[in-house]
NUKOL-90052 format. One line per 8 residues: number of its first residue (from 1); their letters; for each residue z, y, x of C-alpha. Coordinates in nm, 4 decimals, always signed. Example, Ala and Ser with C-alpha at 12.3 -4.5 7.8 and 13.67 -1.06 7.14 Angstrom:
# residues 2
1	as	+0.7800:-0.4500:+1.2300 | +0.7140:-0.1060:+1.3670
# end
This chain:
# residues 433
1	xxxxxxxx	-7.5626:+1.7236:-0.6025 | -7.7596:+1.6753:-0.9634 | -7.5071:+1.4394:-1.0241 | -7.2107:+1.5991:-0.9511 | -7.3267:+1.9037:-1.1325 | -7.4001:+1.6838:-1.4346 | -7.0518:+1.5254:-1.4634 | -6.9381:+1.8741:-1.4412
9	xxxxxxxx	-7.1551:+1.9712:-1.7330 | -7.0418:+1.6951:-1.9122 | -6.6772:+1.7652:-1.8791 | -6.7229:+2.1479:-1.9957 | -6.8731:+1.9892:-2.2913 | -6.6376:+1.7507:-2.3561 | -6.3543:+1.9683:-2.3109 | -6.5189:+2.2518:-2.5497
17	xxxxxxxx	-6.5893:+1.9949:-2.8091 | -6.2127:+1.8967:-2.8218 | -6.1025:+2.2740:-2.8411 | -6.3382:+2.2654:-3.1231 | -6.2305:+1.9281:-3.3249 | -5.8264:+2.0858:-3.2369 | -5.8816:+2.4375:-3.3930 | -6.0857:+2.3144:-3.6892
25	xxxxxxxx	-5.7735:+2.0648:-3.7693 | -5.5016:+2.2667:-3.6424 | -5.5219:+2.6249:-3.7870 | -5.3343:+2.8658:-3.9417 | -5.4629:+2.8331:-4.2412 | -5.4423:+2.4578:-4.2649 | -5.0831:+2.4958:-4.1650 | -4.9933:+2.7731:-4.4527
33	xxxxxxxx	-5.1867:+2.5749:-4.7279 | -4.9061:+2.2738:-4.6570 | -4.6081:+2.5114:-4.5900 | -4.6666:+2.7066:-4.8980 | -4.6608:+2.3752:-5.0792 | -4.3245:+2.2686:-4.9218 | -4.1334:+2.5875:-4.9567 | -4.2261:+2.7143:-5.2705
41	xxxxxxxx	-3.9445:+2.7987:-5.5346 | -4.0783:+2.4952:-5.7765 | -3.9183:+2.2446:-5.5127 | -3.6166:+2.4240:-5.6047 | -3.4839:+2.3521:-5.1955 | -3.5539:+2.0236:-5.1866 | -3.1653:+1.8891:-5.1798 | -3.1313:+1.5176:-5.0938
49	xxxxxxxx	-3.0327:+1.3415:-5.3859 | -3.2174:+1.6024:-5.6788 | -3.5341:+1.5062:-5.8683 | -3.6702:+1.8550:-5.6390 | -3.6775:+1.6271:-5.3374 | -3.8204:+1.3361:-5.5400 | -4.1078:+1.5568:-5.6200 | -4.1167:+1.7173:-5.1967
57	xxxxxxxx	-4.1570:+1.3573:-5.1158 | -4.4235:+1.2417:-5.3665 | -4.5804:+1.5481:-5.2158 | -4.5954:+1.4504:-4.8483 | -4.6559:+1.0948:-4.9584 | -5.0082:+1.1588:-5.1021 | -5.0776:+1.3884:-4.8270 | -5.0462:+1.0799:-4.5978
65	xxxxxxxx	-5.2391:+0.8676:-4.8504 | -5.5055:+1.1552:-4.8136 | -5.5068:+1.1187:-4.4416 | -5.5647:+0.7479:-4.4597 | -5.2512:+0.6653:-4.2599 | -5.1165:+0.2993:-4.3712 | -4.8069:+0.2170:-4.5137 | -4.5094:+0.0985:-4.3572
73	xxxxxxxx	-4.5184:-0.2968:-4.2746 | -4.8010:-0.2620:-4.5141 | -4.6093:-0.2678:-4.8124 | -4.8366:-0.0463:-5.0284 | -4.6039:+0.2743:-5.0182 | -4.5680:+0.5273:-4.8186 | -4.1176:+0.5929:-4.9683 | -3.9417:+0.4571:-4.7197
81	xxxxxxxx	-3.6400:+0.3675:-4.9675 | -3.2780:+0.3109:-4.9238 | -2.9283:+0.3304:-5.1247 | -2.6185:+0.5266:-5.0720 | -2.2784:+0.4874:-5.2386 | -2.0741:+0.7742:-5.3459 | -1.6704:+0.6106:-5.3510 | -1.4804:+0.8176:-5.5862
89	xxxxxxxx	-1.0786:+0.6949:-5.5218 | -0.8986:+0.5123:-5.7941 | -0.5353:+0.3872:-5.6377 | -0.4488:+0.2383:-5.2781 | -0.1044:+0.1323:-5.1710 | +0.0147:-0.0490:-4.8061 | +0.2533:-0.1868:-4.6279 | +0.3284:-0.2659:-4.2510
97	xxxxxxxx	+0.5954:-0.4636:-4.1581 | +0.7860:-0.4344:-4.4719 | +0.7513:-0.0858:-4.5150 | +0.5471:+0.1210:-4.7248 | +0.3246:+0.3728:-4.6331 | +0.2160:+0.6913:-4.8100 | -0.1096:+0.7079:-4.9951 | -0.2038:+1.0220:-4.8666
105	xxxxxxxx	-0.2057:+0.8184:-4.5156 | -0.4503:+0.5612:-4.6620 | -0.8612:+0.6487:-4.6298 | -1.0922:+0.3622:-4.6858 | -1.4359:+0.3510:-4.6284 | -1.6012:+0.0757:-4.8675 | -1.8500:+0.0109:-5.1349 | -1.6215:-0.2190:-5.2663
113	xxxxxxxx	-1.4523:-0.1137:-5.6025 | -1.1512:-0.3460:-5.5132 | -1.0223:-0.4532:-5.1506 | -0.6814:-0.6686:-5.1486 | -0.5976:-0.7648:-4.7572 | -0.3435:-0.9039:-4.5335 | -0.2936:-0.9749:-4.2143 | -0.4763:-1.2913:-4.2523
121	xxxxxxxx	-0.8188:-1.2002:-4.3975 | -1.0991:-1.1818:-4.1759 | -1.0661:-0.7596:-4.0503 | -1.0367:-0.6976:-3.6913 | -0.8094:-0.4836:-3.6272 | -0.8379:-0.1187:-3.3809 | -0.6531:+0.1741:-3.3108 | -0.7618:+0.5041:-3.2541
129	xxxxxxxx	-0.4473:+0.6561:-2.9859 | -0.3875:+0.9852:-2.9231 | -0.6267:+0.9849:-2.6005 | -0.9739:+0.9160:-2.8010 | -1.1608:+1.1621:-2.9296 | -1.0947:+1.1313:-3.3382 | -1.4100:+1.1316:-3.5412 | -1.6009:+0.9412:-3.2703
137	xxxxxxxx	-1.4223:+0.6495:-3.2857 | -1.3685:+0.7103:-3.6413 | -1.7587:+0.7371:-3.6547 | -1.8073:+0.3822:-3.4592 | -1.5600:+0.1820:-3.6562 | -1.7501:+0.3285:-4.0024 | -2.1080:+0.2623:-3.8618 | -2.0391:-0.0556:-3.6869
145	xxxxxxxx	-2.1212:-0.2871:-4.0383 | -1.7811:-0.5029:-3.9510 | -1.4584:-0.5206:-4.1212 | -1.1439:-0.3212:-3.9764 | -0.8342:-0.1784:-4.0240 | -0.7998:+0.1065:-3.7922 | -0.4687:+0.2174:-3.7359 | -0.4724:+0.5785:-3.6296
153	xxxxxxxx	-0.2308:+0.7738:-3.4486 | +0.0030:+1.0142:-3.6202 | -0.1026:+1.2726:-3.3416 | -0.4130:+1.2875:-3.5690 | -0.2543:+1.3915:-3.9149 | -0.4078:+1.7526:-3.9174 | -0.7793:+1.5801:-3.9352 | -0.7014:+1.2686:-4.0817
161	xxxxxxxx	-0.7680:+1.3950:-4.4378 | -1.1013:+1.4751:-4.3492 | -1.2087:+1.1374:-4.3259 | -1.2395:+1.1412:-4.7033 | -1.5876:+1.3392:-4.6476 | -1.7345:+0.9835:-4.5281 | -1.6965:+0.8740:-4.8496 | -1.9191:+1.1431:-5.0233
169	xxxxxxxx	-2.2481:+0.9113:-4.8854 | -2.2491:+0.5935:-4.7267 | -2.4920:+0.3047:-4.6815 | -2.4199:+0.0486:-4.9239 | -2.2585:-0.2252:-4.7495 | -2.0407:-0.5680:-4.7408 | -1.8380:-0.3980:-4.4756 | -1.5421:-0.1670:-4.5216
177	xxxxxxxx	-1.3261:+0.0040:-4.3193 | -0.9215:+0.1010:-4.3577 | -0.7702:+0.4119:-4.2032 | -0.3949:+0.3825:-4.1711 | -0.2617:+0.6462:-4.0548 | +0.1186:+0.5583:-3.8643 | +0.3259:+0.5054:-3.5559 | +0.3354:+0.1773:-3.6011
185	xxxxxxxx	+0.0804:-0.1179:-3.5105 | +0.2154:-0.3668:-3.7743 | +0.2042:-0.7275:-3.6736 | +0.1965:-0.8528:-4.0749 | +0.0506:-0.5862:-4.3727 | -0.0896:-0.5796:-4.7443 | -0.3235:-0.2902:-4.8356 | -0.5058:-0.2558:-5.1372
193	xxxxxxxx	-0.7847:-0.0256:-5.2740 | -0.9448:+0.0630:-5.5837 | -1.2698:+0.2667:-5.6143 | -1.5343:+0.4045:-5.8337 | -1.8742:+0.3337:-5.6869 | -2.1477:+0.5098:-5.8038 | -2.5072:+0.4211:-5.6444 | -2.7844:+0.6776:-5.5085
201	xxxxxxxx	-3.1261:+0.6560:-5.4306 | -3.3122:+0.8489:-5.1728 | -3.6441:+0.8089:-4.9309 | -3.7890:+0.8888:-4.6289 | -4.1591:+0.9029:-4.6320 | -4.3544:+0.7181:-4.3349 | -4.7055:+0.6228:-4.2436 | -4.8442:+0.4612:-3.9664
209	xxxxxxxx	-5.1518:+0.5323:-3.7431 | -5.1909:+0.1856:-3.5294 | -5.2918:+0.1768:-3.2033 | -5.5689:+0.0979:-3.0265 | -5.4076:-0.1397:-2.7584 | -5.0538:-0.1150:-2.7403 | -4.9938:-0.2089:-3.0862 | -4.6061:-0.2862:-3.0662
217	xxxxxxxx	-4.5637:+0.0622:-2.8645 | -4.4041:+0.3289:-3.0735 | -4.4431:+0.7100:-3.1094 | -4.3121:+0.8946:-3.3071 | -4.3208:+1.2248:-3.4808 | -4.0897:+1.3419:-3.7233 | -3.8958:+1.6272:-3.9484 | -3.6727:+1.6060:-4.2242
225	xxxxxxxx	-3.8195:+1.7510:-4.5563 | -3.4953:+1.8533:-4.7655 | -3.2890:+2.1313:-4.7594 | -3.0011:+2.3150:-4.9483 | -3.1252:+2.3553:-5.2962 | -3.0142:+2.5497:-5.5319 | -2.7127:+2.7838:-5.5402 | -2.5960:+3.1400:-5.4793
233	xxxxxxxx	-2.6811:+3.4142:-5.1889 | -2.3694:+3.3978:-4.9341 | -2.1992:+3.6876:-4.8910 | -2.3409:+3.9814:-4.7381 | -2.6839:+3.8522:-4.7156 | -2.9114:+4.1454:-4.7739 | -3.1210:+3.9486:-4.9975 | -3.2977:+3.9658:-5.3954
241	xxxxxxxx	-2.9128:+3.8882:-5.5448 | -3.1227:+3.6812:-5.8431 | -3.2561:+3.4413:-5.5503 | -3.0680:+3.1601:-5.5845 | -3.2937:+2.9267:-5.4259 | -3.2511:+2.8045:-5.0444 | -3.6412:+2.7146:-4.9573 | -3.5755:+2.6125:-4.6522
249	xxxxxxxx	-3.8981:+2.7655:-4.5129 | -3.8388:+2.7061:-4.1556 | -3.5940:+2.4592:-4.1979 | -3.7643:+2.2334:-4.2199 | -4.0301:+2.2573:-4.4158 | -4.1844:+2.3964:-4.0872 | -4.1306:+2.0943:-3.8802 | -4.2234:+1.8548:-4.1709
257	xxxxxxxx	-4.5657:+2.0571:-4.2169 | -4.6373:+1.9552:-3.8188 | -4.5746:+1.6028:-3.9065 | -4.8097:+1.5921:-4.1300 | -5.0949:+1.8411:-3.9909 | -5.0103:+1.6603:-3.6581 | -5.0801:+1.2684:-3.8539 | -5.4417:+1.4643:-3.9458
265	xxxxxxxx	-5.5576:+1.5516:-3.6377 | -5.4425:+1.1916:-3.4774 | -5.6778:+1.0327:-3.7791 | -5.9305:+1.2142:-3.6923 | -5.9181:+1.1551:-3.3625 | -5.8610:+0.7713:-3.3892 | -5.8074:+0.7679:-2.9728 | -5.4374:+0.6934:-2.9984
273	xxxxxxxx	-5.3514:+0.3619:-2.7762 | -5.0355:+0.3210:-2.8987 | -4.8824:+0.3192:-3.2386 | -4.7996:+0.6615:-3.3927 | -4.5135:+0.6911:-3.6802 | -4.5027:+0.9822:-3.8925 | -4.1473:+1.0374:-4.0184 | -4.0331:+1.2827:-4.2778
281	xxxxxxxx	-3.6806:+1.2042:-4.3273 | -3.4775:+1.3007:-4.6140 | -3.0731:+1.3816:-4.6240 | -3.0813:+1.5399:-4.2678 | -2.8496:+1.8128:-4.4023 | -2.5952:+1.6600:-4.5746 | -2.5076:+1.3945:-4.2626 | -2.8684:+1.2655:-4.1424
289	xxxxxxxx	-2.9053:+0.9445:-4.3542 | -3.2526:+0.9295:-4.3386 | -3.2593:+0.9172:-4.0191 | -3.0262:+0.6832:-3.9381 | -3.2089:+0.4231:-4.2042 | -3.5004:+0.4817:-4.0093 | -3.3345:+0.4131:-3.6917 | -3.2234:+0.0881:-3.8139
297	xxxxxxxx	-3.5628:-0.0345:-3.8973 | -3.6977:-0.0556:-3.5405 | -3.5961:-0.2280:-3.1979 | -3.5566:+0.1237:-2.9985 | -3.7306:-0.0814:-2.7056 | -4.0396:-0.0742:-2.8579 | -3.9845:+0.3078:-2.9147 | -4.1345:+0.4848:-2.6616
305	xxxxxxxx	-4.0749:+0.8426:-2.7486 | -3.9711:+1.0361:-3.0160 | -4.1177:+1.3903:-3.0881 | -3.8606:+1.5557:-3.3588 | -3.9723:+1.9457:-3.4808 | -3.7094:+2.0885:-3.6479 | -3.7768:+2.4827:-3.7348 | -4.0591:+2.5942:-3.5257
313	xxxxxxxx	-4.1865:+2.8869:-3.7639 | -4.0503:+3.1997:-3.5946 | -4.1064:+3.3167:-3.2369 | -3.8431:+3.1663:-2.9512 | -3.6575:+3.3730:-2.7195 | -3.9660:+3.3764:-2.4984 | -4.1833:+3.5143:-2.7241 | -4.5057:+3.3692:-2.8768
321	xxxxxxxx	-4.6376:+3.0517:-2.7053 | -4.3665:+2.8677:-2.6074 | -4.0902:+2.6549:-2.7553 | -3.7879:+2.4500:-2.6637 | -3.6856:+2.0872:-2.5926 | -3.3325:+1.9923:-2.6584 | -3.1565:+1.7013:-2.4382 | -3.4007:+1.8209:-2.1824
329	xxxxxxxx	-3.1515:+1.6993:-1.8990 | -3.1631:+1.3067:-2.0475 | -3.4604:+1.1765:-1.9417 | -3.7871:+1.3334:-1.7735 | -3.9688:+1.3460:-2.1220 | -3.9609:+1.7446:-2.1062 | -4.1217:+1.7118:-1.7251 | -4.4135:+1.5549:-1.8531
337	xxxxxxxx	-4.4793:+1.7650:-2.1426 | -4.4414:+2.0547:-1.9313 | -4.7114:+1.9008:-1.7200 | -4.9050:+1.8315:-1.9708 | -4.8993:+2.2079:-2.0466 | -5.0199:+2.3780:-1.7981 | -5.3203:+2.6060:-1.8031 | -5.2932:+2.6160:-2.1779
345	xxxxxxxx	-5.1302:+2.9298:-2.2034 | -4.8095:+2.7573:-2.3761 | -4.4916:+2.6753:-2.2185 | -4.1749:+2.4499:-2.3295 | -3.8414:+2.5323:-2.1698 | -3.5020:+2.3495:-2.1035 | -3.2566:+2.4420:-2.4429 | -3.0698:+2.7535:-2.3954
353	xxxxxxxx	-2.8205:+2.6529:-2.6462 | -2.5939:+2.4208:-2.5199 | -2.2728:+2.4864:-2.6455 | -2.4297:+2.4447:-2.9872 | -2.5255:+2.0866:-2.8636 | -2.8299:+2.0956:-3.0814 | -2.9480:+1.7154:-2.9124 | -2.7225:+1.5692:-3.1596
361	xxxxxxxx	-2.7321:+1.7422:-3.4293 | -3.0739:+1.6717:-3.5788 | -3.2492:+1.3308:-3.6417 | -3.3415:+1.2243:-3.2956 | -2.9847:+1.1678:-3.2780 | -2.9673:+0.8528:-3.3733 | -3.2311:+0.6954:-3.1613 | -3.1529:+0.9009:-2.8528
369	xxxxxxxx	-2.8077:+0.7564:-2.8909 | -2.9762:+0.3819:-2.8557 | -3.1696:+0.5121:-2.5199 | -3.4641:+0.5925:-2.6771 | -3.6517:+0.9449:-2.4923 | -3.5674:+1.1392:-2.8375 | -3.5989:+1.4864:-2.8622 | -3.6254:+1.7904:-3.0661
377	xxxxxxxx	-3.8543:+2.0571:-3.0120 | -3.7856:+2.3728:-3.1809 | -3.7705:+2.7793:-3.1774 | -3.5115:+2.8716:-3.3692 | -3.2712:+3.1664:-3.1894 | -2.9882:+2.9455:-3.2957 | -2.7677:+3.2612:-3.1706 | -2.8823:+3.5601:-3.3735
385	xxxxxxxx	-3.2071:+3.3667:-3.6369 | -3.1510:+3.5995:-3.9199 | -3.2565:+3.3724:-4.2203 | -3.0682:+3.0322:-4.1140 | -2.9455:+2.8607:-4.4016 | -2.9885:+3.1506:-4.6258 | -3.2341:+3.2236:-4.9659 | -3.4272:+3.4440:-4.6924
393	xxxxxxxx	-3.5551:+3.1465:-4.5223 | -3.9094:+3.1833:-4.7292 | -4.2658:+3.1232:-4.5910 | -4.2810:+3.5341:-4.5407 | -4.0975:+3.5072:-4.2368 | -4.2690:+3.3095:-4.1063 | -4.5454:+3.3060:-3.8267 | -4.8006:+3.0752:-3.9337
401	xxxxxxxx	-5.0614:+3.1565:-3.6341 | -4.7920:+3.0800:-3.3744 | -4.6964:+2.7832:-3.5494 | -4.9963:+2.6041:-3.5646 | -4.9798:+2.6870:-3.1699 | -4.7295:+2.5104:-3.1477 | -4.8650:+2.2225:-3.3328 | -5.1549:+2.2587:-3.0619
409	xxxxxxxx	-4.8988:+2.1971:-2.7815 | -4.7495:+1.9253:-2.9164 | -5.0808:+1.7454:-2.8931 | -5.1913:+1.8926:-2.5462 | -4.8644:+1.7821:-2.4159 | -4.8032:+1.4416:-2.5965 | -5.1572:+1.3415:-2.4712 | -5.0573:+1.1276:-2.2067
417	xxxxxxxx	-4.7782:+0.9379:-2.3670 | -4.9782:+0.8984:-2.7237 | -5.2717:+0.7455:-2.4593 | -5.0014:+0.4687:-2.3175 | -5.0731:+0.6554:-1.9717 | -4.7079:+0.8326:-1.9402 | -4.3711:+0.6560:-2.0218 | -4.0857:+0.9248:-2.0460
425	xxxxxxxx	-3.7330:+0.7612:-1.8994 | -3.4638:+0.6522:-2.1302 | -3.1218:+0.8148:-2.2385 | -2.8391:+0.6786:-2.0097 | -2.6499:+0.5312:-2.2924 | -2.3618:+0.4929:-2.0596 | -2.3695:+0.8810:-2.0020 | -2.4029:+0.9779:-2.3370
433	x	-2.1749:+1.3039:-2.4480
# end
């Protein structure tokens, strides 16, 4: 009986002592001291691609060097950098079969400032037919780091101009792709392009907690750091009309403040059996480049889950104390977290907001699309959040008790999987939608 009543005593004291080492890291005021640093007017919105995200990442970068996490494969920094390609068009001409098709029926995707073709040069050769769904396909051909001439089917022409918005940011690559946009599947053709290419340089920043045991067995936790920048109030915002500045409080600054609170409390810890990555990715709003470059860098086998936050500073639907999961229908990752979560007074639900198909619209995207358990956990009312992509979005709306909460649930319900005990199931890649 002594000894069952002294593993009992132990337990309440090892349980209390946790609580303890949890609310001393994860506070509100540990969380507002970051956030205020994140959305404050001097980082000017962080927009991908301005010296005011430069300095947001330099920012979160010496916070991780703070923390002690290491650098990605050890390379001394913590900028995970990468070049885009901005393709300004010059001329392009074509012809199938002997005829001659308009330029305004011509898009190519290429970081190429000249491409000369023919039927004889080394591009495959697709169609997208009136049955596909356009900028899918469109997408695959473009991401797919292969050579093509995609003939695309005149029941498209309403939407086929809009391809041009590819060619605002791309990877730099040695592949390039042609839209031709006709009836006709030409058996011989000559197509030439000219561009301007200009180069741009962005970053994600990463560090890297390693595990214990399963070394080569990834979590991660992420949030993208930029935002909209600078520019005017939209129309009929009730707002200061001299604030031209888009902070970006909860979006994302919130979810990019967990990342990094969330990397503390893991180094402190140092009980983590597998690897944990902490991801802030850059260029989320203008097409989710950094996130897709980070993607790239890992076999999604070795991923094991994915924890995205993505605007957790306001109260959900429910109230306080509880959050979302989007995607929560792909793989059992939610179950377990829910789980996880009981007795602690905080609940995660299924995503209400389906229609607005929020699972692939933020940076787990890309890795859920490759089967890895990849999801985003937010708050946001994404049918009635007042300050959305507004100059209102500023740390005063913000609740900052209720998101280090949330913070706190993350951990209570990640517990198992960052301990190599749980293993969510994978996206159906074949069921993907």
């Amino acid at each position: 009986m002594k000894k069952v009543l002294s593993i009992i005593i132990f337990s309440i004291i090892i349980l209390q002592v946790a609580a303890q080492n949890i609310n001393s890291i994860i506070n509100e005021k540990k969380v507002e001291q970051i956030e205020k640093v994140l959305s404050a007017d001097d980082m000017q919105g962080r927009r991908a691609f301005t010296p005011a995200a430069d300095k947001a990442a330099a920012f979160i970068a010496q916070e991780f060097k703070k923390t002690g996490l290491r650098t990605l494969n050890q390379s001394g920094s913590y900028l995970q950098s990468f070049t885009m390609v901005k393709a300004k068009f010059v001329s392009a001409s074509c012809i199938f079969d002997g005829t001659s098709i308009e330029t305004k029926n011509i898009i190519v995707i290429t970081s190429k400032t000249e491409i000369n073709i023919t039927e004889k040069s080394s591009f495959e050769k697709a169609q997208i037919t009136a049955d596909l769904n356009f900028f899918s396909e469109a997408r695959k051909y473009i991401q797919s780091g292969k050579n093509y001439l995609v003939v695309v089917d005149t029941a498209f022409a309403k939407n086929f101009g809009r391809l041009t918005g590819f060619k605002n940011a791309m990877f730099k690559s040695e592949a390039s792709v042609i839209f031709v946009l006709s009836a006709n599947n030409p058996s011989t053709y000559a197509i030439t392009a000219k561009h301007d290419i200009t180069e741009q340089k962005l970053a994600n920043v990463v560090g890297i907690l390693p595990g214990k045991s399963k070394t080569q067995e990834y979590v991660i936790f992420s949030g993208h750091y930029d935002h909209l920048g600078v520019g005017s109030p939209r129309e009929g915002e009730k707002h200061d009309d001299k604030d031209s500045i888009y902070n970006g409080a909860n979006d994302d600054a919130a979810g990019t403040t967990a990342v990094m609170i969330l990397a503390r409390y893991y180094k402190k810890m140092h009980n983590n059996e597998r690897t944990i990555i902490f991801a802030a990715f850059t260029a989320e709003e203008v097409g989710g480049f950094g996130a897709q470059y980070f993607s790239k860098q890992f076999n999604p086998e070795q991923v094991i889950a994915m924890f995205n936050i993505e605007m957790i500073g306001t109260e959900s639907k429910w109230g306080a104390n509880s959050a979302y999961i989007t995607g929560f229908e792909k793989t059992d990752m939610g179950k377990i977290l829910q789980a996880n979560l009981q007795g602690s007074g905080f609940n995660f639900y299924p995503d209400p907001y389906i229609k607005e198909n929020l699972f692939y619209r933020s940076d787990n995207a890309t890795l859920a699309r490759l089967g890895v358990p990849a999801h985003t956990i937010s708050t946001s009312k994404m049918d009635s959040e007042p300050n959305y992509h507004k100059v209102s979005d500023e740390i005063g709306t913000l609740n900052m008790h209720n998101m280090a909460e949330i913070i706190k649930a993350i951990v209570i319900s990640a517990k198992g999987i960052v301990a190599g005990k749980e293993t969510p199931s994978r996206v159906d890649t074949k069921r993907l939608n």
